[in-house]
Backbone as XML, in Angstrom:
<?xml version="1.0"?>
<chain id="A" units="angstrom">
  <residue number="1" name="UNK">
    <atom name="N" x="-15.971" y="-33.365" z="36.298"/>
    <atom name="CA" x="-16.255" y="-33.373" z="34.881"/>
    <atom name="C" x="-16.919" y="-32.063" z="34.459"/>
  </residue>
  <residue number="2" name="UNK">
    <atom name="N" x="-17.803" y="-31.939" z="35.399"/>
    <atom name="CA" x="-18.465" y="-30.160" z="34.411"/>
    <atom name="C" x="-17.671" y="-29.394" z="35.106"/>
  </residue>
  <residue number="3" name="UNK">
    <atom name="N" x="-16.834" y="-28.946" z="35.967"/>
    <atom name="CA" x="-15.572" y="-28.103" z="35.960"/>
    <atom name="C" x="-14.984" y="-28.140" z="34.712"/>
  </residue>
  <residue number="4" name="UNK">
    <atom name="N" x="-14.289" y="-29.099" z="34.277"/>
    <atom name="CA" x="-13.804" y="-29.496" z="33.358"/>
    <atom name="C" x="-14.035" y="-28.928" z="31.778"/>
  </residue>
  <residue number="5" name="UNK">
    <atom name="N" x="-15.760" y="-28.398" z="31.719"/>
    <atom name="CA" x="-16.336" y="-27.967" z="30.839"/>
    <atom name="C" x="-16.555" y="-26.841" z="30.814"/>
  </residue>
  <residue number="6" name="UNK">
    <atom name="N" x="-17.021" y="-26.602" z="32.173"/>
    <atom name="CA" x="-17.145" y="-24.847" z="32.141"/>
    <atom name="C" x="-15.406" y="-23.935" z="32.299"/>
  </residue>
  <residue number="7" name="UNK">
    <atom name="N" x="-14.509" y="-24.424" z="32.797"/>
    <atom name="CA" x="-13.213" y="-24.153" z="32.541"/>
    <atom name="C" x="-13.355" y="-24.027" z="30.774"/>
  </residue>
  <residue number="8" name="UNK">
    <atom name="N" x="-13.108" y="-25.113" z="29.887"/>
    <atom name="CA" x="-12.980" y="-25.137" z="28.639"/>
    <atom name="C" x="-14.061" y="-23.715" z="27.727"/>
  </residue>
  <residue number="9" name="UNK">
    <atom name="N" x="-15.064" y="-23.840" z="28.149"/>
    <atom name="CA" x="-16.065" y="-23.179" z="27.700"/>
    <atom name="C" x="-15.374" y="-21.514" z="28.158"/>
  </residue>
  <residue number="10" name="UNK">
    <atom name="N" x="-15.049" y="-21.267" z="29.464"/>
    <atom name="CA" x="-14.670" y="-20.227" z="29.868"/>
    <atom name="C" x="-13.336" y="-19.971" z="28.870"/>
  </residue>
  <residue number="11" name="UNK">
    <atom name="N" x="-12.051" y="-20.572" z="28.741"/>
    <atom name="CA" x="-11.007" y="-20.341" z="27.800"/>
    <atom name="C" x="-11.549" y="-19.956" z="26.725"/>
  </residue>
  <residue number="12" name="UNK">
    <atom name="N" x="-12.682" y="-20.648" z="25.718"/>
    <atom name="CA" x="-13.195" y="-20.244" z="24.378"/>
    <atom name="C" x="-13.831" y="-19.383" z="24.490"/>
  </residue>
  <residue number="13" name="UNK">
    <atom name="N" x="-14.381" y="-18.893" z="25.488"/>
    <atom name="CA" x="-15.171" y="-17.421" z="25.517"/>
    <atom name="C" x="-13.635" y="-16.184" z="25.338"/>
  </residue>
  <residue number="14" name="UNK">
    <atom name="N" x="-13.340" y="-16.256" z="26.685"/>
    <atom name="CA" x="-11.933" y="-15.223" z="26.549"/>
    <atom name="C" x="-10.953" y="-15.100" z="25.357"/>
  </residue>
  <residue number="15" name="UNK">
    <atom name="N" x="-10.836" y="-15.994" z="25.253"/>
    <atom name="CA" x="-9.878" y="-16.410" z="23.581"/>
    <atom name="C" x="-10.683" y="-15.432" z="22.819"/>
  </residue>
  <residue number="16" name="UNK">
    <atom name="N" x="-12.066" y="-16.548" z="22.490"/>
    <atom name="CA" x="-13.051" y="-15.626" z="21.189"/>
    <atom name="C" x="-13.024" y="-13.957" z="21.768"/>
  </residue>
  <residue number="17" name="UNK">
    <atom name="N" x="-13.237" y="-13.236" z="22.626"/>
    <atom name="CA" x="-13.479" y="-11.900" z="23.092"/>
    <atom name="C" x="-11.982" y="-11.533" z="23.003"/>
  </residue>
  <residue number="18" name="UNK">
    <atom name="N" x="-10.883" y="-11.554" z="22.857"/>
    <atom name="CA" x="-9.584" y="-11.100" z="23.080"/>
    <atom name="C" x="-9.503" y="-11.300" z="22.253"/>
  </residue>
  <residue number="19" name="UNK">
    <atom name="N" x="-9.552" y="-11.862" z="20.732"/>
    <atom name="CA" x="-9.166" y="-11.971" z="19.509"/>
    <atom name="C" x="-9.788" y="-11.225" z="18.873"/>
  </residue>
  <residue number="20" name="UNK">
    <atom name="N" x="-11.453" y="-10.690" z="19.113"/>
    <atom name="CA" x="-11.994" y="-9.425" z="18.370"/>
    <atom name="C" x="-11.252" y="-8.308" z="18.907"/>
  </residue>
  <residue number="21" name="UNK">
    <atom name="N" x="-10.577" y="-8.048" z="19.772"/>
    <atom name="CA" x="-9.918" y="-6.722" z="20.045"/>
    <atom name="C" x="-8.649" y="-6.175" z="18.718"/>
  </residue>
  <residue number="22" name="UNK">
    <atom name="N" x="-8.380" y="-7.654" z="18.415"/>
    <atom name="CA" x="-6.667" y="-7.257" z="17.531"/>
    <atom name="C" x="-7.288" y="-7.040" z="16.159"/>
  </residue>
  <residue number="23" name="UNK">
    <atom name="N" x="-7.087" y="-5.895" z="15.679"/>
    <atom name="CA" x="-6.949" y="-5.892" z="14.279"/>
    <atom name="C" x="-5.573" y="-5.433" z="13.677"/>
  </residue>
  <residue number="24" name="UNK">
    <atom name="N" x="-5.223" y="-6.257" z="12.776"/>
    <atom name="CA" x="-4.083" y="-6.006" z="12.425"/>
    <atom name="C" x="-3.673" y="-4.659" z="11.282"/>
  </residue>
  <residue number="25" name="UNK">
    <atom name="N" x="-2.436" y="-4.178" z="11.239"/>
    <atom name="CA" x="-2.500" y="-2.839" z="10.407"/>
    <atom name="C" x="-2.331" y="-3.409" z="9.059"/>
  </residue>
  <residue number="26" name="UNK">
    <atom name="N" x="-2.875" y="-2.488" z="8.050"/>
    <atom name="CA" x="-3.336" y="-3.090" z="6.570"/>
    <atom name="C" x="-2.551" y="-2.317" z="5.458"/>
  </residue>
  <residue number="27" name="UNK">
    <atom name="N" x="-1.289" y="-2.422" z="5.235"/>
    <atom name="CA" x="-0.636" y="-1.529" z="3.986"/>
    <atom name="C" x="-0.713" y="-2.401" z="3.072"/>
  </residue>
  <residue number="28" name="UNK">
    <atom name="N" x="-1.145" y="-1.332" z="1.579"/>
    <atom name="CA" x="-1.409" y="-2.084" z="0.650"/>
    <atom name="C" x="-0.625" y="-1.008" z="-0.468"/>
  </residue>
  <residue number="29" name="UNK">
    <atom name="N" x="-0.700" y="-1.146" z="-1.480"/>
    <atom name="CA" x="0.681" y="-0.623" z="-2.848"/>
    <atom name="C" x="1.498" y="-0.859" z="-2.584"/>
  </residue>
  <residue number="30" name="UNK">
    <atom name="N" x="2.165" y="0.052" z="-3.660"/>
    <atom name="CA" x="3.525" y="0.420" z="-3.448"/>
    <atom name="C" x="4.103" y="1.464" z="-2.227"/>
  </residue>
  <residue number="31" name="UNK">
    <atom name="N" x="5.206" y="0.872" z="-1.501"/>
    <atom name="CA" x="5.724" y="1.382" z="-0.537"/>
    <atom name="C" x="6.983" y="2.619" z="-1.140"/>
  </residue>
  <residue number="32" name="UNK">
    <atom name="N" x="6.955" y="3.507" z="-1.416"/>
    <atom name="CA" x="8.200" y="4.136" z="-2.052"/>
    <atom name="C" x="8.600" y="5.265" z="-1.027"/>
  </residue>
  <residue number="33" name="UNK">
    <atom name="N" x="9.761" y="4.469" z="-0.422"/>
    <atom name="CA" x="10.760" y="5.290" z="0.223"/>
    <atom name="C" x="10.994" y="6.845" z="-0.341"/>
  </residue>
  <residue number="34" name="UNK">
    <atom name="N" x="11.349" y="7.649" z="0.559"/>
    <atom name="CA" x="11.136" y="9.215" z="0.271"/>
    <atom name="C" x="12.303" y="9.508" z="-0.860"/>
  </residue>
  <residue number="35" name="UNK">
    <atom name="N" x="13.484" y="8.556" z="-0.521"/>
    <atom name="CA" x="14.801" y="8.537" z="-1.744"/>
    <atom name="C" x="14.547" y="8.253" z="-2.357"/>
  </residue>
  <residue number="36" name="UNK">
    <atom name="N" x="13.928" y="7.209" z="-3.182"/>
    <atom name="CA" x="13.162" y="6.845" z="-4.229"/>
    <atom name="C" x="12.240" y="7.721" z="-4.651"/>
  </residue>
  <residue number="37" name="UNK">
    <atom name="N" x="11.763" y="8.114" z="-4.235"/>
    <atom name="CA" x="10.562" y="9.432" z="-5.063"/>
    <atom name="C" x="11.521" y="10.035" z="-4.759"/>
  </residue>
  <residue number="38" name="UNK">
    <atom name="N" x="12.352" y="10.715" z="-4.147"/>
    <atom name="CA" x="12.978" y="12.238" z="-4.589"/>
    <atom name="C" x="14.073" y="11.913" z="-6.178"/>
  </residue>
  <residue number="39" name="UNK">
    <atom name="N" x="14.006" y="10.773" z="-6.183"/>
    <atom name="CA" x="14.998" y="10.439" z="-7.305"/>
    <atom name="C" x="14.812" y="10.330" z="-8.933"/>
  </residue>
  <residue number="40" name="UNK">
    <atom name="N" x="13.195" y="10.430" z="-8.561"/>
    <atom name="CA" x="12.431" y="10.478" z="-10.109"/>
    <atom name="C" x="12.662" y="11.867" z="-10.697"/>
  </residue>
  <residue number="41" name="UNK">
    <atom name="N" x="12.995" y="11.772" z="-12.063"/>
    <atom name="CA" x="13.145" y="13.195" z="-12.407"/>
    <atom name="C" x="12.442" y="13.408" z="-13.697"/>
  </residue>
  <residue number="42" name="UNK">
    <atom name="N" x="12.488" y="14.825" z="-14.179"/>
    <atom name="CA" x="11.694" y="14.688" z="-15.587"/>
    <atom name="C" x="12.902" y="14.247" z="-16.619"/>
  </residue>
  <residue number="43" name="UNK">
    <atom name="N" x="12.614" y="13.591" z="-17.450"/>
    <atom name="CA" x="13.500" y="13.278" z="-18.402"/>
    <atom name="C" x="13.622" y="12.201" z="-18.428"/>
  </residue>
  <residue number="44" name="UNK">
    <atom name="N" x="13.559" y="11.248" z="-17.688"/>
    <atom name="CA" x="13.486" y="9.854" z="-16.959"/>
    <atom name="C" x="12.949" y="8.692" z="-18.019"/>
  </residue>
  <residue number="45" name="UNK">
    <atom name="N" x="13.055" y="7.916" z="-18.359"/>
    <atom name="CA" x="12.659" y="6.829" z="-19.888"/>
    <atom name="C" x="11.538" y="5.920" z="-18.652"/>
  </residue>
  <residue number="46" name="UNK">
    <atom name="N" x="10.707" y="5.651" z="-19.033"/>
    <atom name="CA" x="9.419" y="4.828" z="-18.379"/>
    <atom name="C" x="10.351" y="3.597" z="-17.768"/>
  </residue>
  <residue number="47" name="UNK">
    <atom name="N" x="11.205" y="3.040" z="-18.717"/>
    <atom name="CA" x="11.876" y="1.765" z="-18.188"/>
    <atom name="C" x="12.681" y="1.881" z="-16.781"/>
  </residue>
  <residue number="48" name="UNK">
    <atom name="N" x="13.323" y="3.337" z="-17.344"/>
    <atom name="CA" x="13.948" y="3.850" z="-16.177"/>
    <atom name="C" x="13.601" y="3.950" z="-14.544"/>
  </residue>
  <residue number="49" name="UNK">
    <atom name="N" x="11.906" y="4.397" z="-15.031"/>
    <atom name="CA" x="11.201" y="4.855" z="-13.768"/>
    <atom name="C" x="11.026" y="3.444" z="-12.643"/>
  </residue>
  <residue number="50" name="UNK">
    <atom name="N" x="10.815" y="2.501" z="-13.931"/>
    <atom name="CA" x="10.162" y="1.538" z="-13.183"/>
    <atom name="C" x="11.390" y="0.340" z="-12.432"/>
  </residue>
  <residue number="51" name="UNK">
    <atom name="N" x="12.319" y="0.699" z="-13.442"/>
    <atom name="CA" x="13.364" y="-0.091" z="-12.596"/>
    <atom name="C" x="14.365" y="0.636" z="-10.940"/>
  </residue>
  <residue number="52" name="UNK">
    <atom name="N" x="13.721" y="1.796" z="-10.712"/>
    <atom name="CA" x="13.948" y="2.662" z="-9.781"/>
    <atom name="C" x="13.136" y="2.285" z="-8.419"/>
  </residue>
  <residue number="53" name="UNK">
    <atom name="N" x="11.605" y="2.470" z="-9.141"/>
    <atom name="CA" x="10.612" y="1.797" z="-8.394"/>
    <atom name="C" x="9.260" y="0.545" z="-8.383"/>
  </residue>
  <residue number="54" name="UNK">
    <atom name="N" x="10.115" y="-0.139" z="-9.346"/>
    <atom name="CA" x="9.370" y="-0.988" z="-9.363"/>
    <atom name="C" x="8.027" y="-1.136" z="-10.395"/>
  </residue>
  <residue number="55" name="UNK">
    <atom name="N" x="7.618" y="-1.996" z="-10.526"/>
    <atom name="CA" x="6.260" y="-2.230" z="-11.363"/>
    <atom name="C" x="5.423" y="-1.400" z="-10.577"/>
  </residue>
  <residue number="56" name="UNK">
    <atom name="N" x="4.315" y="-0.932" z="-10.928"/>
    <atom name="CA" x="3.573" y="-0.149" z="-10.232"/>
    <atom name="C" x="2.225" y="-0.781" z="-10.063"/>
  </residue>
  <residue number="57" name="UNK">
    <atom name="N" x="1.180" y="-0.915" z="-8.510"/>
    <atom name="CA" x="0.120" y="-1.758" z="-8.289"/>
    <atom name="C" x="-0.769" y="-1.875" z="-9.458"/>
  </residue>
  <residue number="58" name="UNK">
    <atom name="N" x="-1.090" y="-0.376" z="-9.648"/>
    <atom name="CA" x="-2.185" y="0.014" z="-10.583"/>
    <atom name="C" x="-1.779" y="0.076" z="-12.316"/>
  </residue>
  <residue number="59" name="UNK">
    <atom name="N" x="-2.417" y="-0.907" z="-13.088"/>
    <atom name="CA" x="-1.841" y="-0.572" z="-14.478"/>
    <atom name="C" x="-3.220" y="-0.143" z="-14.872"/>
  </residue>
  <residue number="60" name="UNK">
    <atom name="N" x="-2.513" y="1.078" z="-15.855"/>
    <atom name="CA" x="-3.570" y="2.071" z="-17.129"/>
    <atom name="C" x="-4.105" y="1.260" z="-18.015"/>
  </residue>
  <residue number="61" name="UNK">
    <atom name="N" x="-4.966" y="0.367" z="-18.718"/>
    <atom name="CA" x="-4.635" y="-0.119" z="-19.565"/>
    <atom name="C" x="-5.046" y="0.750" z="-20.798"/>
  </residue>
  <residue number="62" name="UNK">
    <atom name="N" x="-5.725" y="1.999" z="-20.368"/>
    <atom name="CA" x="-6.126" y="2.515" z="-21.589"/>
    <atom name="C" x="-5.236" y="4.054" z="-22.129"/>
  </residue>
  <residue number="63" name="UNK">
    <atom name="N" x="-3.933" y="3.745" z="-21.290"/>
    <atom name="CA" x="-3.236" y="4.852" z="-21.253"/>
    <atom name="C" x="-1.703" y="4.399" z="-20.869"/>
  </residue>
  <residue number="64" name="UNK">
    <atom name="N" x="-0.454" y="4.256" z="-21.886"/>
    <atom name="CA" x="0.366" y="3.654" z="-21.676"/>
    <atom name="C" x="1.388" y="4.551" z="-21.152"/>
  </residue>
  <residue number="65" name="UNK">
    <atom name="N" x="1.049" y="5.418" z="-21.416"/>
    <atom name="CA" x="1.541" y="7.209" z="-21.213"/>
    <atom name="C" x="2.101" y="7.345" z="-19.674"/>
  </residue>
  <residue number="66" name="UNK">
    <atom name="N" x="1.170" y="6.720" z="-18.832"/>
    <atom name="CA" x="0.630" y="7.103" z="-17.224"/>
    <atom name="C" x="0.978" y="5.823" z="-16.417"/>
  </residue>
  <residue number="67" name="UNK">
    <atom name="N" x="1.956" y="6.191" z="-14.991"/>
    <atom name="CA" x="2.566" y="5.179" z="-14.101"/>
    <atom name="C" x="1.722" y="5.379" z="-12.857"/>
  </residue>
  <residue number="68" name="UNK">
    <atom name="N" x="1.138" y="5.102" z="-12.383"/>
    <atom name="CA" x="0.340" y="5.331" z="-11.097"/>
    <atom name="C" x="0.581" y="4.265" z="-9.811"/>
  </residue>
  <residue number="69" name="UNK">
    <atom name="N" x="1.348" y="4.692" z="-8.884"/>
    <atom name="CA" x="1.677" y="4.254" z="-7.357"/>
    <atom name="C" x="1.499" y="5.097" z="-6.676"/>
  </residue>
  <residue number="70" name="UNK">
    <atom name="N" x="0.263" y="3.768" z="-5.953"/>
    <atom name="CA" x="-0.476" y="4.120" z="-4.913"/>
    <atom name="C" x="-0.331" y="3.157" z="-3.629"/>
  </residue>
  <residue number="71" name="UNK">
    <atom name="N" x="0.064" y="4.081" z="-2.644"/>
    <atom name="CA" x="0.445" y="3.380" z="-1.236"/>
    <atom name="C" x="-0.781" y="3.712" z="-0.339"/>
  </residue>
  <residue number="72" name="UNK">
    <atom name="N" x="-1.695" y="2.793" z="0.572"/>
    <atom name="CA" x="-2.543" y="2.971" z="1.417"/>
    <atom name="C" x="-2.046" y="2.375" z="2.676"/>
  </residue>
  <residue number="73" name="UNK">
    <atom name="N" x="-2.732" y="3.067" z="4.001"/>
    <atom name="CA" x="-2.300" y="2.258" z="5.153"/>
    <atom name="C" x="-3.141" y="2.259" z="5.945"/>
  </residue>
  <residue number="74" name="UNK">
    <atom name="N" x="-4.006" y="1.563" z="6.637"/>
    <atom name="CA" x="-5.317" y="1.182" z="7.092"/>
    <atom name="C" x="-4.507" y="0.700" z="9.006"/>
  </residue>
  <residue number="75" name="UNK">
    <atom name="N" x="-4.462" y="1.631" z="9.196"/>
    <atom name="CA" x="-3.792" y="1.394" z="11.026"/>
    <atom name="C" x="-5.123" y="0.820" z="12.026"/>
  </residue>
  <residue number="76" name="UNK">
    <atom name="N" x="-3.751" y="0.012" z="12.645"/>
    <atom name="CA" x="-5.248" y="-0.494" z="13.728"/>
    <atom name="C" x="-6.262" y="0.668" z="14.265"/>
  </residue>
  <residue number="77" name="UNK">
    <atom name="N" x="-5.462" y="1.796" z="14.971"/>
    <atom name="CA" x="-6.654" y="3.006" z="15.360"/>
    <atom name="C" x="-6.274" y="4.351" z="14.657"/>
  </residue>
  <residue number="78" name="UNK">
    <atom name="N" x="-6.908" y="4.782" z="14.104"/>
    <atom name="CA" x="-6.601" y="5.893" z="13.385"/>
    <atom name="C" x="-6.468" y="6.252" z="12.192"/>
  </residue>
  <residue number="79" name="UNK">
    <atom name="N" x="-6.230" y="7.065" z="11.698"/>
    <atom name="CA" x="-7.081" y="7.726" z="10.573"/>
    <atom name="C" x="-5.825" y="6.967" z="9.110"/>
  </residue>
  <residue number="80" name="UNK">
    <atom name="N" x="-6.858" y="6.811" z="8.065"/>
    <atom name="CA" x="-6.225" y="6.261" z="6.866"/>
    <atom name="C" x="-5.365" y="6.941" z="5.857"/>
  </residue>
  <residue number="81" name="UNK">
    <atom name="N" x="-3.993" y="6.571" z="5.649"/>
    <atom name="CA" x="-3.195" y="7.247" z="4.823"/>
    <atom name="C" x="-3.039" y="6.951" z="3.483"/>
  </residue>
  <residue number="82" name="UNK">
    <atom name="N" x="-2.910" y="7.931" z="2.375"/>
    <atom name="CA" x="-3.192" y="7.293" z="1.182"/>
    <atom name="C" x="-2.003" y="8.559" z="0.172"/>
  </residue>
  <residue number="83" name="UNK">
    <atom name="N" x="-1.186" y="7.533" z="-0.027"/>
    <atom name="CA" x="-0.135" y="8.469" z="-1.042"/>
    <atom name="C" x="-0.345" y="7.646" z="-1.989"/>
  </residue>
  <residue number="84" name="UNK">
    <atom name="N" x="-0.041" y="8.942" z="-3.270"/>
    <atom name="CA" x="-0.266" y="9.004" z="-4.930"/>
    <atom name="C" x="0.783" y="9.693" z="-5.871"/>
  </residue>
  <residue number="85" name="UNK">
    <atom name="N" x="1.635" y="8.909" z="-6.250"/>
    <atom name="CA" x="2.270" y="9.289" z="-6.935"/>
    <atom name="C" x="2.189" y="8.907" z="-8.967"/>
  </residue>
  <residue number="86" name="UNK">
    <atom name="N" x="1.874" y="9.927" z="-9.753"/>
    <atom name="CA" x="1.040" y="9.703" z="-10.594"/>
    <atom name="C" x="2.212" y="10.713" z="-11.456"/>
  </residue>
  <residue number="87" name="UNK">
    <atom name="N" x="2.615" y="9.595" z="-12.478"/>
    <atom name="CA" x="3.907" y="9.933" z="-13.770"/>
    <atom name="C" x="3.502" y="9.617" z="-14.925"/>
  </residue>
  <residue number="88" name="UNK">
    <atom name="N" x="3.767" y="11.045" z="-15.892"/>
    <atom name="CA" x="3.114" y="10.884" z="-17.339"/>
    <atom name="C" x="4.226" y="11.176" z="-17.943"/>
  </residue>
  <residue number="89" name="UNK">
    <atom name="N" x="3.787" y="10.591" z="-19.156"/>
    <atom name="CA" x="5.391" y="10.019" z="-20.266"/>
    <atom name="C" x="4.991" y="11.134" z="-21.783"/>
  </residue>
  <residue number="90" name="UNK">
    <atom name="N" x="5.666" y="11.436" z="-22.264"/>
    <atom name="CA" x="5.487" y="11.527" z="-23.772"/>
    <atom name="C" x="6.544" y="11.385" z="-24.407"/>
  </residue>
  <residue number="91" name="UNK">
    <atom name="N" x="6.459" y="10.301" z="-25.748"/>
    <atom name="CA" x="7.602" y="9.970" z="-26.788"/>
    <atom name="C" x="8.815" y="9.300" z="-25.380"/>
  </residue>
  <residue number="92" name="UNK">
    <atom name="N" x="8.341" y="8.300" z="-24.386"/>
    <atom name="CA" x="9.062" y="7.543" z="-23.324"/>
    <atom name="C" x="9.696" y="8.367" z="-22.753"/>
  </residue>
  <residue number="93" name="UNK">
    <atom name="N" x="9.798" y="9.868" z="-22.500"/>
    <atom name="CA" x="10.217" y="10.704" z="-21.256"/>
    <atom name="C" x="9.217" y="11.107" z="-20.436"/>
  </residue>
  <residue number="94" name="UNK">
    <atom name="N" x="9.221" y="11.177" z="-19.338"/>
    <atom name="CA" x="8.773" y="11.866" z="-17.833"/>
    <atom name="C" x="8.686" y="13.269" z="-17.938"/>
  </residue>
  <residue number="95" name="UNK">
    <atom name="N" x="7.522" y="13.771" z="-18.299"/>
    <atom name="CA" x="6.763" y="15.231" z="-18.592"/>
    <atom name="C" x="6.099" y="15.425" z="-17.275"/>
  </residue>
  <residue number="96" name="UNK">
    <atom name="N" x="6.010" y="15.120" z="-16.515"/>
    <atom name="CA" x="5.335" y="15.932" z="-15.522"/>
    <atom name="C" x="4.839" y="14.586" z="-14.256"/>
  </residue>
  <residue number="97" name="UNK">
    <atom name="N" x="4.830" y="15.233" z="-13.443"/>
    <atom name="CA" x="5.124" y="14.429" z="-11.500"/>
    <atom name="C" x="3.924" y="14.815" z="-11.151"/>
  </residue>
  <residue number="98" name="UNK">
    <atom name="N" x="2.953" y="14.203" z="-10.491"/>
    <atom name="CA" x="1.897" y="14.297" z="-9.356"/>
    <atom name="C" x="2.129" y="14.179" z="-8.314"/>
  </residue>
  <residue number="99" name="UNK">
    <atom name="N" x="2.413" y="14.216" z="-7.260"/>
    <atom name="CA" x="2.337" y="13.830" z="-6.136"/>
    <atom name="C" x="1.006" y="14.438" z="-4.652"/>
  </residue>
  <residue number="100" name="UNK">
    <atom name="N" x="0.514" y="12.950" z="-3.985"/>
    <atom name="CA" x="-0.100" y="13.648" z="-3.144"/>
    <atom name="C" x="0.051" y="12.773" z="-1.993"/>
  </residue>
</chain>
C-alpha cells in the first residue's frame, strides 16, 4: 500500500516538473504572408486592402484614415518578433506604406 503511494506521488512530481519545462510558442495578429504584403499597392481603396488581407487586429478608432497589422511571435526560446505593417488612406486611396 505505501509503494502504491509513493509510486503515485513520484508520477505527480515528474509529470508536475516536466510540464514546467514546455512552453508553448505564442503568435498573435495578423499573419500576412510576404505575397500578400508585396501585393498592397498605393492606390488601393481601404475595402480593397482589407479584402486582400483581412480585417486588421488593431482598430484606430480615432482615425479612420489608418489600417494597422500587427503580427507578434513569442517562441519557446528566443528572441521576440514583431512585424508592423501600418496603411494610410486619403479620400479611400492608399497614400503611403509603413512597414517594419
Amino acid at each position: 500500500m505505501l509503494l502504491r503511494i509513493l509510486r503515485l506521488v513520484f508520477i505527480i512530481v515528474c509529470g508536475l516538473t516536466l510540464s514546467a519545462c514546455y512552453h508553448p510558442d505564442i503568435q498573435q495578429g495578423n499573419d500576412l504572408p510576404v505575397v500578400q504584403n508585396q501585393q498592397v499597392k498605393l492606390g488601393m481603396s481601404q475595402e480593397d486592402v482589407i479584402t486582400l488581407l483581412g480585417q486588421p487586429v488593431l482598430q484606430n478608432t480615432f482615425d479612420n484614415n489608418q489600417l494597422t497589422y500587427v503580427y507578434t511571435d513569442y517562441p519557446n526560446h528566443g528572441d521576440i518578433t514583431e512585424h508592423k505593417l501600418l496603411l494610410y488612406f486619403k479620400d479611400d486611396k492608399l497614400v503611403k506604406i509603413e512597414r517594419s
